[in-house]
C-alpha positions as YAML, in Angstrom:
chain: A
units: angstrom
residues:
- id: 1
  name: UNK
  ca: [41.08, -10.24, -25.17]
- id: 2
  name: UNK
  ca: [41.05, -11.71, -21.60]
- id: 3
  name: UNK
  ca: [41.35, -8.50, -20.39]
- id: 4
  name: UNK
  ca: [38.50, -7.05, -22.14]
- id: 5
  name: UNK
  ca: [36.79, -9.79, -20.51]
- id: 6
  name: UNK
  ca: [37.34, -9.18, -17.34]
- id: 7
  name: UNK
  ca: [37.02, -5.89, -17.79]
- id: 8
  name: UNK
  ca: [33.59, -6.69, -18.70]
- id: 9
  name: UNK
  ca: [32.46, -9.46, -16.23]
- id: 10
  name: UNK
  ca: [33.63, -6.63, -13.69]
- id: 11
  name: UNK
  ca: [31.33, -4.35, -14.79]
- id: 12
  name: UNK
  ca: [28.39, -6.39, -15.03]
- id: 13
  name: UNK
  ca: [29.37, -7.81, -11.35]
- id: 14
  name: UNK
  ca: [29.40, -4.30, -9.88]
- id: 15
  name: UNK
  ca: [26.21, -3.34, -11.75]
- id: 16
  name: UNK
  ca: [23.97, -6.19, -10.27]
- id: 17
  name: UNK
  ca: [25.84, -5.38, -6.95]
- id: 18
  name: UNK
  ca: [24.32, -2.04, -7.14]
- id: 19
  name: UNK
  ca: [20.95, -3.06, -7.69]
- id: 20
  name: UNK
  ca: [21.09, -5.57, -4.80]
- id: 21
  name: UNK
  ca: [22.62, -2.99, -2.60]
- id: 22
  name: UNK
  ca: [19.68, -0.55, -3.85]
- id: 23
  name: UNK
  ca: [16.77, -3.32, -2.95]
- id: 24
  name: UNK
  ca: [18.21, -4.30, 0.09]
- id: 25
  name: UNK
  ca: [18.66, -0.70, 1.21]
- id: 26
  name: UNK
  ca: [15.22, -0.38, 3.73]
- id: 27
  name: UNK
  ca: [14.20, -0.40, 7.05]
- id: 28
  name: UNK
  ca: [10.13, -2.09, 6.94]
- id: 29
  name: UNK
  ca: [7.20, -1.45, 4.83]
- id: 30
  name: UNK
  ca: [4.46, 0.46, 5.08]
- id: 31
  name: UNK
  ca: [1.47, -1.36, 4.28]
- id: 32
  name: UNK
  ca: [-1.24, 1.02, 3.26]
- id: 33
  name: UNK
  ca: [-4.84, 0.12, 2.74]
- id: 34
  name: UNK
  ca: [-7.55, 2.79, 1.39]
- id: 35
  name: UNK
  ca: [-10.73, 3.54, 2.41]
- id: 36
  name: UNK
  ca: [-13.20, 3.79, -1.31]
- id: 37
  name: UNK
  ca: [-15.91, 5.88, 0.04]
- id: 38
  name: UNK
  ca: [-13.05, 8.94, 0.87]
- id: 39
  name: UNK
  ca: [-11.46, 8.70, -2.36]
- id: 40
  name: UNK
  ca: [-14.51, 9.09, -3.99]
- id: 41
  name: UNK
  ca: [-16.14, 12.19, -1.64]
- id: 42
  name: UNK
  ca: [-12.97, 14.08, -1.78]
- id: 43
  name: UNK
  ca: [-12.37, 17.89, -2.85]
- id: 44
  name: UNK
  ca: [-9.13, 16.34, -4.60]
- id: 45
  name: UNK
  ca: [-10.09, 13.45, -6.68]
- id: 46
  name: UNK
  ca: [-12.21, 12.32, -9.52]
- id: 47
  name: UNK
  ca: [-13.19, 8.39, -9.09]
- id: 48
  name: UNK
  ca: [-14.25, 6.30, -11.88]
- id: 49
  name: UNK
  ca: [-15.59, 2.53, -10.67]
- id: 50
  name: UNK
  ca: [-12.79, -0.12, -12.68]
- id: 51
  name: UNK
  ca: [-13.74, -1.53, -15.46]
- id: 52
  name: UNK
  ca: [-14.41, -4.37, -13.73]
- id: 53
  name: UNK
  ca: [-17.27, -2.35, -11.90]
- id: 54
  name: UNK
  ca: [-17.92, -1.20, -7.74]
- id: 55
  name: UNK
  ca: [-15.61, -2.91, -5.79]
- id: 56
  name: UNK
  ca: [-17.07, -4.12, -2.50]
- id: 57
  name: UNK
  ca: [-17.83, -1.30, 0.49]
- id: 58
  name: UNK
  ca: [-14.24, -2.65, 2.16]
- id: 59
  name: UNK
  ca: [-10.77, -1.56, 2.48]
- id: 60
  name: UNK
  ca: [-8.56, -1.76, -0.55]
- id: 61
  name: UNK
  ca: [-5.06, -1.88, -1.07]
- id: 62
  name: UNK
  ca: [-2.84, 0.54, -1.94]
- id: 63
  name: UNK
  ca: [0.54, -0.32, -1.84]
- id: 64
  name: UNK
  ca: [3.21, -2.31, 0.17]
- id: 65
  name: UNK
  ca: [6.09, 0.45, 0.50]
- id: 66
  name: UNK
  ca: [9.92, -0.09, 1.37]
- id: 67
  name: UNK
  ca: [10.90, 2.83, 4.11]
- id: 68
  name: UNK
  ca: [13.78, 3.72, 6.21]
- id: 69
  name: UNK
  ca: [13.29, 4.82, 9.80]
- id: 70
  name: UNK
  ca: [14.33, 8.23, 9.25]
- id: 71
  name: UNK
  ca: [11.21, 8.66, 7.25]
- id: 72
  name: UNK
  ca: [12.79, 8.78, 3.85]
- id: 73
  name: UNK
  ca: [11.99, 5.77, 1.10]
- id: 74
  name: UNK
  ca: [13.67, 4.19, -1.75]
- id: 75
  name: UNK
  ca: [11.94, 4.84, -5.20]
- id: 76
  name: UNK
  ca: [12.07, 3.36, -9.06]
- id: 77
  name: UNK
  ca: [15.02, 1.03, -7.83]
- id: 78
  name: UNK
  ca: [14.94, -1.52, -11.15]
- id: 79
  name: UNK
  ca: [14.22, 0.33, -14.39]
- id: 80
  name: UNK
  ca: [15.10, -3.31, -15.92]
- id: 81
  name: UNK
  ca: [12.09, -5.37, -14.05]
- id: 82
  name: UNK
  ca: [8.90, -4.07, -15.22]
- id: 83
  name: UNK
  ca: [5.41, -4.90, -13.73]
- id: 84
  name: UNK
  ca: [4.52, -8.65, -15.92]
- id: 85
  name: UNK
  ca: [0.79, -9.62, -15.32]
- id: 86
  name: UNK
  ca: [2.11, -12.88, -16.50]
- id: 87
  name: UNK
  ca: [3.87, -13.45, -13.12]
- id: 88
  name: UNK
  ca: [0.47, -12.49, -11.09]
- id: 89
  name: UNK
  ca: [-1.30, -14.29, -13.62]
- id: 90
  name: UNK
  ca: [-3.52, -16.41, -10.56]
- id: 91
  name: UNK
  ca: [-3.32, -13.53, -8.30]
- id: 92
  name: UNK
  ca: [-5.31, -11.27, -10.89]
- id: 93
  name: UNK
  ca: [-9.18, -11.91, -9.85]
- id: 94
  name: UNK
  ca: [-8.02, -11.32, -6.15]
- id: 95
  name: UNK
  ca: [-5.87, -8.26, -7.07]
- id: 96
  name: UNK
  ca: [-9.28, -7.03, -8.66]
- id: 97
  name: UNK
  ca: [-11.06, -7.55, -6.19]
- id: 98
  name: UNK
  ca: [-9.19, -6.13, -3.09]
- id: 99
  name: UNK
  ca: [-6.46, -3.70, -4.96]
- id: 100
  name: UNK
  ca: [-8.57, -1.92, -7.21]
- id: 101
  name: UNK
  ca: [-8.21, 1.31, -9.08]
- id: 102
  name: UNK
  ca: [-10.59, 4.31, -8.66]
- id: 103
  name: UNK
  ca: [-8.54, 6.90, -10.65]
- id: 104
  name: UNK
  ca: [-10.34, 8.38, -13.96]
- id: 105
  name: UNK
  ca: [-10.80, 7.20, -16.41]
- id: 106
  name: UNK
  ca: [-11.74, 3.64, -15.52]
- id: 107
  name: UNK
  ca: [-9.52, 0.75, -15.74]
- id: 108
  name: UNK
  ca: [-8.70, -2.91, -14.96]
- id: 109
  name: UNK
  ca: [-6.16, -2.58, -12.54]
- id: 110
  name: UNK
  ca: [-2.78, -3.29, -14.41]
- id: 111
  name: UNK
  ca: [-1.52, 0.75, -14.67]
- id: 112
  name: UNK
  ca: [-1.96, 0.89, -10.64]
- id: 113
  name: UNK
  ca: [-0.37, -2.40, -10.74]
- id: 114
  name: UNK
  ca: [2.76, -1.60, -12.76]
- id: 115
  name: UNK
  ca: [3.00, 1.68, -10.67]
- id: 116
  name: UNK
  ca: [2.67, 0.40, -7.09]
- id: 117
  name: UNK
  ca: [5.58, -2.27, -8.70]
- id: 118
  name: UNK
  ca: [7.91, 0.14, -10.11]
- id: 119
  name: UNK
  ca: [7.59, 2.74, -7.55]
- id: 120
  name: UNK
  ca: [7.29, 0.29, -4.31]
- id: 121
  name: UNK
  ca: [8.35, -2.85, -5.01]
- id: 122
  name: UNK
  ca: [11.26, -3.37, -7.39]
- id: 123
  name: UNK
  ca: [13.20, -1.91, -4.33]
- id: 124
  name: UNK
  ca: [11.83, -4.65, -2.33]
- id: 125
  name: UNK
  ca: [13.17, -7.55, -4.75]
- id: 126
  name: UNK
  ca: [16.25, -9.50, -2.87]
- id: 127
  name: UNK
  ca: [13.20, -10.53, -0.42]
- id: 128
  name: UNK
  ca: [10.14, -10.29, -2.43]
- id: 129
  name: UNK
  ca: [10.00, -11.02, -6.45]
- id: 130
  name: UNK
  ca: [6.74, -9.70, -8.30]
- id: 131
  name: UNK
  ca: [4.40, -12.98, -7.10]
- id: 132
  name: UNK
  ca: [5.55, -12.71, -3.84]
- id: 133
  name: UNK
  ca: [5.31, -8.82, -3.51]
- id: 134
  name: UNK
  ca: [1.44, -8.69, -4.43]
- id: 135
  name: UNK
  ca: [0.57, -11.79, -2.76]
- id: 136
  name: UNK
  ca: [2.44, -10.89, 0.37]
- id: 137
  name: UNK
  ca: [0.44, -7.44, 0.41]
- id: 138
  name: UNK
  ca: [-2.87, -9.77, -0.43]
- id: 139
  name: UNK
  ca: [-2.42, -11.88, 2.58]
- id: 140
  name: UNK
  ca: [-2.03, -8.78, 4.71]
- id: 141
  name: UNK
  ca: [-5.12, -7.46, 3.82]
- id: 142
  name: UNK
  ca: [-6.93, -10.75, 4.76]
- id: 143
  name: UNK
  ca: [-4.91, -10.83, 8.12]
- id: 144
  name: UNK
  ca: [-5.65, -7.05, 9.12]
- id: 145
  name: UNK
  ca: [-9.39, -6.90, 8.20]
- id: 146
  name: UNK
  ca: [-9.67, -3.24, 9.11]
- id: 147
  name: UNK
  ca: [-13.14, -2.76, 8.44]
- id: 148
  name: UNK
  ca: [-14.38, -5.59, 10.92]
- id: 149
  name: UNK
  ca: [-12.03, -4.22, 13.69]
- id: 150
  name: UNK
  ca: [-13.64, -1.12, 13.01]
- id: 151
  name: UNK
  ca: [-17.56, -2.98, 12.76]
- id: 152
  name: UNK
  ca: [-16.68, -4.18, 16.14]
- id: 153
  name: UNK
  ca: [-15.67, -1.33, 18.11]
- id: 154
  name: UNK
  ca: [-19.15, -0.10, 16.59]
- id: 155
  name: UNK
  ca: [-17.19, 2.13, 14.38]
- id: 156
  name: UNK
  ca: [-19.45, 1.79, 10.83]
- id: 157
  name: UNK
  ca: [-19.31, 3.54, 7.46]
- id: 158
  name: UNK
  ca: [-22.62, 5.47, 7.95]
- id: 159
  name: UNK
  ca: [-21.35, 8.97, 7.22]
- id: 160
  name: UNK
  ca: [-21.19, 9.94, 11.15]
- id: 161
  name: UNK
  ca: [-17.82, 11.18, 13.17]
- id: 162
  name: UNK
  ca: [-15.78, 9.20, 15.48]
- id: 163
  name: UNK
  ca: [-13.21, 9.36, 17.54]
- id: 164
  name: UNK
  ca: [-9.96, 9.28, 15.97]
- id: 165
  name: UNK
  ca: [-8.60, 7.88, 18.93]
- id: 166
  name: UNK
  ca: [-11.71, 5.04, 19.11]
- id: 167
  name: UNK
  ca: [-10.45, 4.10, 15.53]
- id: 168
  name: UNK
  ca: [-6.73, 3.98, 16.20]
- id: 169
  name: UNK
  ca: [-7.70, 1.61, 19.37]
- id: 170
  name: UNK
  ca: [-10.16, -0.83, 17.25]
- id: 171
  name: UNK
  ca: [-7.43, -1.54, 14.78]
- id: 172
  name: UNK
  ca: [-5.43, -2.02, 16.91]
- id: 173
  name: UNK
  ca: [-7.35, -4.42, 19.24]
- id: 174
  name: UNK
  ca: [-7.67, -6.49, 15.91]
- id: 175
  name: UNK
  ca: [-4.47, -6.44, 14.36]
- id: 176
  name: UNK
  ca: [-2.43, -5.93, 17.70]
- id: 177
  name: UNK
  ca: [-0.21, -2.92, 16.36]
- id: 178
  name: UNK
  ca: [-1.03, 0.85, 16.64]
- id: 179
  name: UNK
  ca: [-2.31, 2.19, 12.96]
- id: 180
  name: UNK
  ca: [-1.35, 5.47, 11.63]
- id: 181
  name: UNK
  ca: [-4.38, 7.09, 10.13]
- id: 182
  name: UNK
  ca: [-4.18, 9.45, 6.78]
- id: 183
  name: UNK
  ca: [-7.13, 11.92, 6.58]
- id: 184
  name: UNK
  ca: [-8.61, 13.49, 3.55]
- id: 185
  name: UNK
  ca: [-11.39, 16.53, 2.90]
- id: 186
  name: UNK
  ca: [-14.71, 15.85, 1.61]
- id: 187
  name: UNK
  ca: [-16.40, 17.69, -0.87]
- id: 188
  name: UNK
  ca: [-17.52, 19.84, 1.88]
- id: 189
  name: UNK
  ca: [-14.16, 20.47, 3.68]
- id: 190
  name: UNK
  ca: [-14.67, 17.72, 6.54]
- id: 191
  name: UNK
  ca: [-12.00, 15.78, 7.87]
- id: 192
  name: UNK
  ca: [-12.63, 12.24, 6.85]
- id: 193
  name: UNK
  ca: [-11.17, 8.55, 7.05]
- id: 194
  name: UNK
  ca: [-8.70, 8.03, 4.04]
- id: 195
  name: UNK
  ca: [-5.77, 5.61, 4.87]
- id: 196
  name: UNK
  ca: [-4.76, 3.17, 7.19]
- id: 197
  name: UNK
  ca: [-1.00, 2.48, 7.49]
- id: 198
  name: UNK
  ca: [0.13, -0.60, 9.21]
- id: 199
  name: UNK
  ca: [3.73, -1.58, 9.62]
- id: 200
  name: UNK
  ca: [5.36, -4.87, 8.34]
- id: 201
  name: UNK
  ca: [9.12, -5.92, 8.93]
- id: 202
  name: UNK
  ca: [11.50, -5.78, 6.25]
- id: 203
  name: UNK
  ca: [11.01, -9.69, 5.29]
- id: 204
  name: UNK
  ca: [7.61, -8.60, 4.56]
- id: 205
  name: UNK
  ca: [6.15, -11.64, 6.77]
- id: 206
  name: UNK
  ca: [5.18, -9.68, 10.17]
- id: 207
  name: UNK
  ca: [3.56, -6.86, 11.57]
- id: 208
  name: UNK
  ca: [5.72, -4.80, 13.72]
- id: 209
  name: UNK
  ca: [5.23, -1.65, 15.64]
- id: 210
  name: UNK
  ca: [5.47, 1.09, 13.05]
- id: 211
  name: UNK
  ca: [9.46, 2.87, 13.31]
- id: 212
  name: UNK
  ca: [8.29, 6.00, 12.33]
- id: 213
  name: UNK
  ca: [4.74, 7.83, 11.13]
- id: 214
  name: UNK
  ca: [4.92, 9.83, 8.22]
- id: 215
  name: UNK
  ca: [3.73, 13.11, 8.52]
- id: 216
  name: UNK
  ca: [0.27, 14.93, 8.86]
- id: 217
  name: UNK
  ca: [-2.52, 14.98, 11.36]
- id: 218
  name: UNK
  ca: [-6.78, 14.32, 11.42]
- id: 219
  name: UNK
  ca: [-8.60, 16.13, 13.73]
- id: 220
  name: UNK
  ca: [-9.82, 14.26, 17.17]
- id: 221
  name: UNK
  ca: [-13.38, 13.81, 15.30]
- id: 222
  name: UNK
  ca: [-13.39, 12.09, 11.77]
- id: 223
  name: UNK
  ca: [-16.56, 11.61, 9.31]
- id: 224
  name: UNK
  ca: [-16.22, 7.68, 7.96]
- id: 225
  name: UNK
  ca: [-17.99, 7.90, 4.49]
- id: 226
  name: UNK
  ca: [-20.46, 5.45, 2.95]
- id: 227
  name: UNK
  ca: [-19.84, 3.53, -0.16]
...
């Protein structure tokens, strides 16, 4: 019998070692925030306003995501910890308000939620539990304040082209660290303003230069879409 047992506490040793090993396993975050007015004028995707109805003409949130230098990222790293509203429970109005969903059909937020945890952040959990993950990503968003960097440099979302490099310079004259800058196609085929990713050290509590940018280019002129 006290073999069996051991037998048995060894087992469920080594399997929370693996998890640990699994959530420890990453190099810095990507912290990516989305422009509303390209998601909605793009030849990809439909957009439906949440349930909730049109979130504010600002950056959202999309995700906070784990990510070795080599480019590579950890994925799905804790079947057994699903997304709990209950743990967010006085993060909710702001996670409706500046994480939003604009996939079809509408919704209140909790599906984008649940993915962005399940996906992203479960293999970000030996530093950041569910609270911590989506207010850690909240308070980045109010520190960065991309679209008043941008306001600044004179950079507005009218629906005229800019530099791509004038962007990339007016984030980072306000947040102090060079941006990397996703592009999508409008309706019309036009290179536009999608993403911003920013890069935050593995503790999730600073902004560091970004290790590595993942892949794809904008052209040198960019349309930045109204909302």
């Amino acid at each position: 019998m006290k073999s069996k047992c051991f037998v048995l506490i060894n087992l469920l040793v080594l399997q929370y070692l693996v998890v640990l090993c699994v959530s420890q396993d990453f190099d810095f975050f990507y912290f990516v925030q989305q422009w509303p007015g390209s998601y909605c004028d793009s030849d990809k995707n439909s957009c439906c306003y949440p349930t909730t109805g049109k979130p504010a003409a600002d950056f959202g949130i999309h995700g906070l995501w784990p990510n070795y230098k080599d480019g590579s990222y950890p994925q799905n790293c804790d079947p057994n910890n699903p997304f709990n509203e209950s743990e967010v429970s006085d993060l909710i109005s702001s996670m409706r308000r500046n994480w939003p969903s604009l996939a079809c059909p509408s919704s209140n937020g909790e599906s984008f939620w649940s993915h962005e945890w399940v996906k992203h952040g479960t293999c970000s959990e030996s530093v950041l539990d569910q609270h911590s993950y989506f207010g850690t990503a909240l308070s980045l968003r109010q520190q960065t304040k991309l679209l008043q960097s941008l306001k600044s440099a004179g950079i507005n979302p009218d629906g005229g082209s800019y530099s791509l490099a004038n962007i990339k310079d007016a984030i980072k004259r306000g947040t102090g660290y060079t941006p990397w800058i996703e592009c999508n196609q409008d309706s019309s085929g036009n290179s536009q303003l999608y993403q911003v990713y920013l890069c935050v050290d593995s503790s999730g509590s600073n902004l560091i230069e970004c290790p590595v940018f993942p892949n794809g280019k904008c052209g040198s002129q960019i349309e930045f879409p109204t909302f």
